[in-house]
C-alpha positions as CSV (number, residue, x, y, z in Angstrom):
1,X,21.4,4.3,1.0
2,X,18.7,5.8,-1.2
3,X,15.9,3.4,-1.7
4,X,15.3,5.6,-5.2
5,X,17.5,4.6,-8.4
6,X,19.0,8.1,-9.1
7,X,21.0,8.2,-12.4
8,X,24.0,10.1,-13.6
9,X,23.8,13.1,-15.5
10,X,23.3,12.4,-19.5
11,X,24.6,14.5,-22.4
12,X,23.5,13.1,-25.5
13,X,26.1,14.6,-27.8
14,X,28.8,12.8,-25.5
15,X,27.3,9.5,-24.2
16,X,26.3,6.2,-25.6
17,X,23.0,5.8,-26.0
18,X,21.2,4.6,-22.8
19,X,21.0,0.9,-22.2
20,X,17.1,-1.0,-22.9
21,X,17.5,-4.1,-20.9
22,X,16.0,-7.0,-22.9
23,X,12.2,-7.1,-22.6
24,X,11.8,-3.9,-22.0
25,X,10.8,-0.6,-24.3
26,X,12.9,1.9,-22.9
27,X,16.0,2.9,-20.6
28,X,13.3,4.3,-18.0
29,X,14.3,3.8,-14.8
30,X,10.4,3.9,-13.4
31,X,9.9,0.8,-16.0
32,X,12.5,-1.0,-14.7
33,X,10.9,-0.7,-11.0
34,X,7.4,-1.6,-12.2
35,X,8.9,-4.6,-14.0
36,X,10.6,-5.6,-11.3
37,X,7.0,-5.8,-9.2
38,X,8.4,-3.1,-6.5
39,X,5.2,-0.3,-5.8
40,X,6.6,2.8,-8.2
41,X,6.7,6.2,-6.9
42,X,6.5,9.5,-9.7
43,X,4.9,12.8,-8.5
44,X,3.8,15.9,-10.5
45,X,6.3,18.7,-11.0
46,X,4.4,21.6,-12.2
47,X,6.1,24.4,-14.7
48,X,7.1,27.8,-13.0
49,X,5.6,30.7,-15.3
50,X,9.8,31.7,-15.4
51,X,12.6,31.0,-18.1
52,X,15.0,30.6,-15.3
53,X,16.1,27.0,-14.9
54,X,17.0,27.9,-10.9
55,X,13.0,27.9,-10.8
56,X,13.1,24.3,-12.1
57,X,15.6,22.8,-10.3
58,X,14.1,24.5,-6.7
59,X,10.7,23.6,-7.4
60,X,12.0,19.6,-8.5
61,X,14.6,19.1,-5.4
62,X,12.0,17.6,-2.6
63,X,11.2,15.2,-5.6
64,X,14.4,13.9,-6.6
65,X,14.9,11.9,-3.5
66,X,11.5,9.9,-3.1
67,X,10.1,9.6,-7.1
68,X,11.3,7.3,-10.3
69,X,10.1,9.4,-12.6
70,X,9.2,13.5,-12.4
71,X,6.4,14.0,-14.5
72,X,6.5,17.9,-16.0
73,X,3.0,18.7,-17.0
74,X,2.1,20.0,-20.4
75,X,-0.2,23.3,-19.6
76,X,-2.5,21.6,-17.4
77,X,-6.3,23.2,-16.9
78,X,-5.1,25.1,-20.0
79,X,-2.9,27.5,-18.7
80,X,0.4,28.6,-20.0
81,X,3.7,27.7,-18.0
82,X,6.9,26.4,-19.0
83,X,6.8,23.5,-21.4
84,X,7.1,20.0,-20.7
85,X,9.8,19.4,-23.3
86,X,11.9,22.4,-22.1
87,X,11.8,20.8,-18.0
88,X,12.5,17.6,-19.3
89,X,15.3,18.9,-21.4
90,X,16.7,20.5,-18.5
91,X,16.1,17.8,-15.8
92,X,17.7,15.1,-18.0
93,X,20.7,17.0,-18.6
94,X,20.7,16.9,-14.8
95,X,20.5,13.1,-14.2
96,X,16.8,13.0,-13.2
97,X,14.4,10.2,-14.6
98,X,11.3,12.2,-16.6
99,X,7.7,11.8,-17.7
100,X,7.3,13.8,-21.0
101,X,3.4,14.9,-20.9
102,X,1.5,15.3,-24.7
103,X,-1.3,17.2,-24.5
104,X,-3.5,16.5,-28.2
105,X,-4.8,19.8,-27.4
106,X,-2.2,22.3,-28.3
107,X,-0.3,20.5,-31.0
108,X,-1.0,18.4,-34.2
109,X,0.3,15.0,-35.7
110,X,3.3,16.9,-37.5
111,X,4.8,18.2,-34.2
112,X,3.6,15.7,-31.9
113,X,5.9,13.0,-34.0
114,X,8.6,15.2,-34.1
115,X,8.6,16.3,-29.9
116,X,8.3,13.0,-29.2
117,X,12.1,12.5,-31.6
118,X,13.5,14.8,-30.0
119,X,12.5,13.9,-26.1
120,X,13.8,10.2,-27.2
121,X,17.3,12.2,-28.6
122,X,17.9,13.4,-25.1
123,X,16.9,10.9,-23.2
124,X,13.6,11.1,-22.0
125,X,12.6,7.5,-21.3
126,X,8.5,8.1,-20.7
127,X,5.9,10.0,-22.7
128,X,2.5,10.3,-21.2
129,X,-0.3,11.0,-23.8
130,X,-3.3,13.1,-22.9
131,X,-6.1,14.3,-24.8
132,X,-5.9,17.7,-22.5
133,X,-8.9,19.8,-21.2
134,X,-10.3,22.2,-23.3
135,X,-9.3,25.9,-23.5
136,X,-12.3,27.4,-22.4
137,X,-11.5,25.9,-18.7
138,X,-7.9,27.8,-19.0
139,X,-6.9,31.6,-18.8
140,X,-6.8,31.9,-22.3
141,X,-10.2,31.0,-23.5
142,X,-9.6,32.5,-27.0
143,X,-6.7,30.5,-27.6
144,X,-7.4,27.8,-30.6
145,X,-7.8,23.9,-29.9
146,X,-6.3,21.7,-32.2
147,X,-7.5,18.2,-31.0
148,X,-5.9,15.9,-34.1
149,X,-5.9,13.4,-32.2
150,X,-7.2,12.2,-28.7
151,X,-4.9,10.4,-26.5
152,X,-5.9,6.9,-27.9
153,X,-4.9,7.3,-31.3
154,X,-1.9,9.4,-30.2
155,X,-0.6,5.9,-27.6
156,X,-1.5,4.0,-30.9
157,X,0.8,6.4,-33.3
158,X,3.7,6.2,-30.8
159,X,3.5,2.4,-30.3
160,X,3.8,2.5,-34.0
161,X,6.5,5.0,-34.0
162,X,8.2,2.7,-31.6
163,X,7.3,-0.9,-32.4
164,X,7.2,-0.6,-36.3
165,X,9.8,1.9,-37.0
166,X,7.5,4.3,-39.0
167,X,5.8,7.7,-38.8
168,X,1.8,7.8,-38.9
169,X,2.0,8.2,-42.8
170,X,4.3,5.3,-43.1
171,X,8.3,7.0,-43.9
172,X,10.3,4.8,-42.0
173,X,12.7,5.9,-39.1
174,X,16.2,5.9,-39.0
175,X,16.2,5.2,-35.2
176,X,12.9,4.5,-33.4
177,X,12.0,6.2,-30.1
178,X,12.9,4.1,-26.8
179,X,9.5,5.0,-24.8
180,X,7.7,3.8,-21.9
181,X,4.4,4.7,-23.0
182,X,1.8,5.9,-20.3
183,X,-2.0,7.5,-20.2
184,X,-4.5,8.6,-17.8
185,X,-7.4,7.2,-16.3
186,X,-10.7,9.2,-14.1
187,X,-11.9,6.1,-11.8
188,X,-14.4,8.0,-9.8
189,X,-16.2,10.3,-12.4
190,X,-19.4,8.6,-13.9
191,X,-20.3,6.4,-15.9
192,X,-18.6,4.1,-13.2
193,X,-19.0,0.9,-15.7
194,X,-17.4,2.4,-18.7
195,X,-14.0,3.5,-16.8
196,X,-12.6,0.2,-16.5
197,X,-13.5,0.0,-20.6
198,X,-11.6,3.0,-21.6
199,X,-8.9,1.5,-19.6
200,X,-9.1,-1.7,-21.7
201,X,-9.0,0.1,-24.7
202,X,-5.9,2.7,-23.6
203,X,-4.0,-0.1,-22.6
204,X,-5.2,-2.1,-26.4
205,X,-3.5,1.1,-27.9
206,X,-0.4,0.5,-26.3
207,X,-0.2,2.1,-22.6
208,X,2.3,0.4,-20.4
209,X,1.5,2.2,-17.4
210,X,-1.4,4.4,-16.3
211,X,-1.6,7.1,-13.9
212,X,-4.9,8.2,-12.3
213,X,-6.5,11.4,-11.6
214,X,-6.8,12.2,-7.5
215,X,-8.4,9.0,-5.7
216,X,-10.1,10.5,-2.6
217,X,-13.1,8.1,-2.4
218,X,-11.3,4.8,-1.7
219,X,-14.6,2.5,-2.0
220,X,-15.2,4.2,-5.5
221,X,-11.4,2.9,-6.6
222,X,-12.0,-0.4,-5.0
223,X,-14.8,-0.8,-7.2
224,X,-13.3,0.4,-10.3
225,X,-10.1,-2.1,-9.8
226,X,-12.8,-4.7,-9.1
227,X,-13.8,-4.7,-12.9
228,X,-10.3,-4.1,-14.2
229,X,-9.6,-7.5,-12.4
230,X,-12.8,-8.8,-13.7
231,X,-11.6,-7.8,-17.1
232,X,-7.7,-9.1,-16.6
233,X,-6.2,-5.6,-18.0
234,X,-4.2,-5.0,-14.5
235,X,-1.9,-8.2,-16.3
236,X,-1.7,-5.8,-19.0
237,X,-0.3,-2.5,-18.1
238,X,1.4,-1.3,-14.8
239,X,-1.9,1.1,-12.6
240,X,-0.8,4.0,-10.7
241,X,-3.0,5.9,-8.5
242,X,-3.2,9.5,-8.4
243,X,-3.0,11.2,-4.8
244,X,-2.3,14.5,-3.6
245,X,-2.6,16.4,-0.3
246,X,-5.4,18.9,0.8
247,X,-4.5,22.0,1.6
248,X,-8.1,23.1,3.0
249,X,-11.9,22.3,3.0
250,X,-12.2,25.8,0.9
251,X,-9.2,23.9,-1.2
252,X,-10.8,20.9,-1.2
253,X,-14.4,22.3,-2.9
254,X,-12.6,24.5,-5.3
255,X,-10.9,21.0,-7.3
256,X,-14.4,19.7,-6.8
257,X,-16.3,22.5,-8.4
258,X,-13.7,23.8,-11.0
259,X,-11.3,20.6,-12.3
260,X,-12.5,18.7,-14.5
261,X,-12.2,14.5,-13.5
262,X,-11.9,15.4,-9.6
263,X,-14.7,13.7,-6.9
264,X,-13.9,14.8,-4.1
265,X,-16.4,13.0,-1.4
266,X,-18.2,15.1,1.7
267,X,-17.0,13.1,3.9
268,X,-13.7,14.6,3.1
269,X,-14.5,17.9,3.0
270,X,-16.1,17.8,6.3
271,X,-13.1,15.6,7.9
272,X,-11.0,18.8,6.5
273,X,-13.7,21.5,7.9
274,X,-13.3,20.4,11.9
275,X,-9.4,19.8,11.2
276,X,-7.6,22.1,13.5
277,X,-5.0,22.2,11.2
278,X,-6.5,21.7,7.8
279,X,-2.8,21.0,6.2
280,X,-1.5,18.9,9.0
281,X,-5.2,16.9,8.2
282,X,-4.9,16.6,4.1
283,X,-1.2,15.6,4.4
284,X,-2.2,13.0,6.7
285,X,-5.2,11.8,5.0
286,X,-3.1,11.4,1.8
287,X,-0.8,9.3,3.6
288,X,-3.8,7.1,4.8
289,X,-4.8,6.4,1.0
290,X,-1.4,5.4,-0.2
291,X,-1.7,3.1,2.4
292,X,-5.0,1.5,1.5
293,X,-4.2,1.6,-1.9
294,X,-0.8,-0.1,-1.7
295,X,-2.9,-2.8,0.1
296,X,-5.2,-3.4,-3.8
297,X,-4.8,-5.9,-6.0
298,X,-3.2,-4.8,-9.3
299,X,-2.3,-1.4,-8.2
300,X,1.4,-1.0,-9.1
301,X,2.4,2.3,-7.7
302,X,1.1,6.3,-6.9
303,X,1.4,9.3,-8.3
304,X,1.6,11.8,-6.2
305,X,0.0,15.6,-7.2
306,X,1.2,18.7,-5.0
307,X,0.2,21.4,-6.7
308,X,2.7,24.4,-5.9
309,X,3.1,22.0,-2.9
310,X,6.1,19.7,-3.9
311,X,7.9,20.3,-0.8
312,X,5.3,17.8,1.2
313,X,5.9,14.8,-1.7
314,X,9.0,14.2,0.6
315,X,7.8,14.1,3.9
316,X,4.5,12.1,2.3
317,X,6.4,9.3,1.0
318,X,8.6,8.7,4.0
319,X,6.1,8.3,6.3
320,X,4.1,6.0,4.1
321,X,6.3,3.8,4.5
322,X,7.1,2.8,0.7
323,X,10.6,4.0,1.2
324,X,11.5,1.5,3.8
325,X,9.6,-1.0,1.3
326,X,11.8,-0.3,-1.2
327,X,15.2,-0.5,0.3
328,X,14.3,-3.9,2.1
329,X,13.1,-5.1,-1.9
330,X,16.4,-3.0,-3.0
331,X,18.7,-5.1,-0.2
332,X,16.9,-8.4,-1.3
333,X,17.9,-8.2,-4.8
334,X,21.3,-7.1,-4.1
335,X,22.0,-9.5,-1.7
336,X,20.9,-12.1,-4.5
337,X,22.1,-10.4,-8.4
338,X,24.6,-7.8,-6.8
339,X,23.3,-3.9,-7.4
340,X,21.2,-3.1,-10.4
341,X,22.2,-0.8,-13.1
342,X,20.7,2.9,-13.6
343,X,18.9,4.4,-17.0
344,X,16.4,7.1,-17.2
């Protein structure tokens, strides 16, 4: 059996709308595991620079198996690749549970609104709202920002959009957006204190569920969960961290020195430098931190980063162990409610 709720293929123009169990905001699948207190799995599935879908579905296949929800970035570092909308209108046609990513960057208010319609019209059940990095980090620095909003004001014009039934400027919709609303956190970039605050105040916008930048410094996460308790906002909104195997020491400095929101600790670095197979060792060591970070208080789930590695997301998550979590929790409820129903 596969521990992972896979869903049917959708076509909007021919089937019902998708279900919203009561107490829920959307049809997502990856909010019905988090609300159901199992640990929820999503990865990364990052854009080929192609306009064949075959590129799409290859690079997506090792995730389909082991995640709730793909996430399809939105021009991450500032680089052009296929767009999120266009994977997630793809994948969604297919049957596969997505994470729309809005980067404020690149768009303003007038399109966001309207992308974030449209993703609801075909079924996308999660929209993931980031401020974005700037374009001078990207490889087109010339290209012009836009920046009308950051991502708290952008969670706070969605939970409107799907709370209230209105646009920002107040027209009422026909049909609100069924969302699952996320945003991300950097737990191990300074100023340590005010993390946990710009958590509070994400979640006071309206994020449900939060995924992390790369945790490679455990104690630093510890720490920053530590006030998030302190505060109570882990009652509040559903914390995944973010994890993602090392493919090298050289690797391993590069994200340190060159993307923004990464720590990457020496330690590290110098367990990857006397590996004698540095791949074997960051695959391994990302294994290690899912499983100290399944073991922390208020941490609901990971999301796992590959980049341009997505076939090791498979083989990562089954020997974690979460898989065999899940279809014990999976057997439990069955054997209790019979098996639960599917929704992306």
């Amino acid at each position: 059996m596969n521990p992972i709720q896979t869903p049917e293929p959708y076509d909007p123009l021919t089937d019902p709308p998708l279900p919203v169990p009561p107490g829920h905001k959307s049809a997502s699948i990856l909010e019905r595991v988090l609300r159901k207190g199992w640990f929820g799995i999503t990865a990364e599935l990052n854009p080929p620079d192609s306009s064949d879908p075959r590129d799409v579905f290859k690079a997506a296949e090792p995730l389909e198996s082991v995640a709730d929800a793909i996430n399809a970035t939105d021009a991450s570092g500032a680089n052009c690749h296929m767009s999120s909308m266009g994977i997630c209108s793809l994948m969604t046609r297919a049957g596969r549970s997505m994470v729309l990513q809005i980067s404020c960057r690149d768009r303003n208010r007038i399109a966001i609104q309207g992308d974030v319609l449209g993703a609801a019209a075909i079924g996308v059940g999660n929209v993931l709202c980031l401020t974005g990095d700037g374009v001078g980090v990207g490889d087109q620095p010339g290209a012009k920002s836009v920046f009308d909003f950051d991502s708290i004001s952008l969670l706070r014009t969605l939970k409107t959009m799907r709370d209230e039934g209105m646009f920002l400027s107040g027209r009422k919709l026909t049909t609100p957006p069924s969302i699952f609303l996320g945003a991300a956190e950097n737990p191990c970039i300074p100023p340590y204190e005010w993390r946990a605050q710009r958590l509070a105040k994400k979640v006071g916008a309206g994020a449900d569920f939060i995924q992390t930048n790369y945790i490679y410094d455990i104690e630093l996460f510890k720490r920053f969960m530590d006030r998030v308790r302190d505060q109570g906002t882990h009652e509040k909104v559903f914390i995944m961290a973010g994890v993602g195997p090392l493919a090298s020491a050289r690797a391993a400095r590069w994200m340190r020195d060159n993307v923004p929101g990464i720590h990457v600790p020496d330690a590290v670095i110098q367990r990857m430098e006397t590996a004698d197979k540095p791949g074997a060792e960051g695959k391994k060591l990302c294994i290690e931190l899912i499983q100290q970070i399944r073991e922390i208080e208020g941490v609901s789930g990971v999301h796992i980063m590959a980049y341009r590695r997505e076939h090791l997301v498979q083989e990562i998550i089954e020997e974690s162990g979460l898989l065999q979590e899940r279809l014990a929790a999976r057997e439990a409820e069955q054997a209790q409610d019979g098996i639960p129903g599917t929704g992306h």
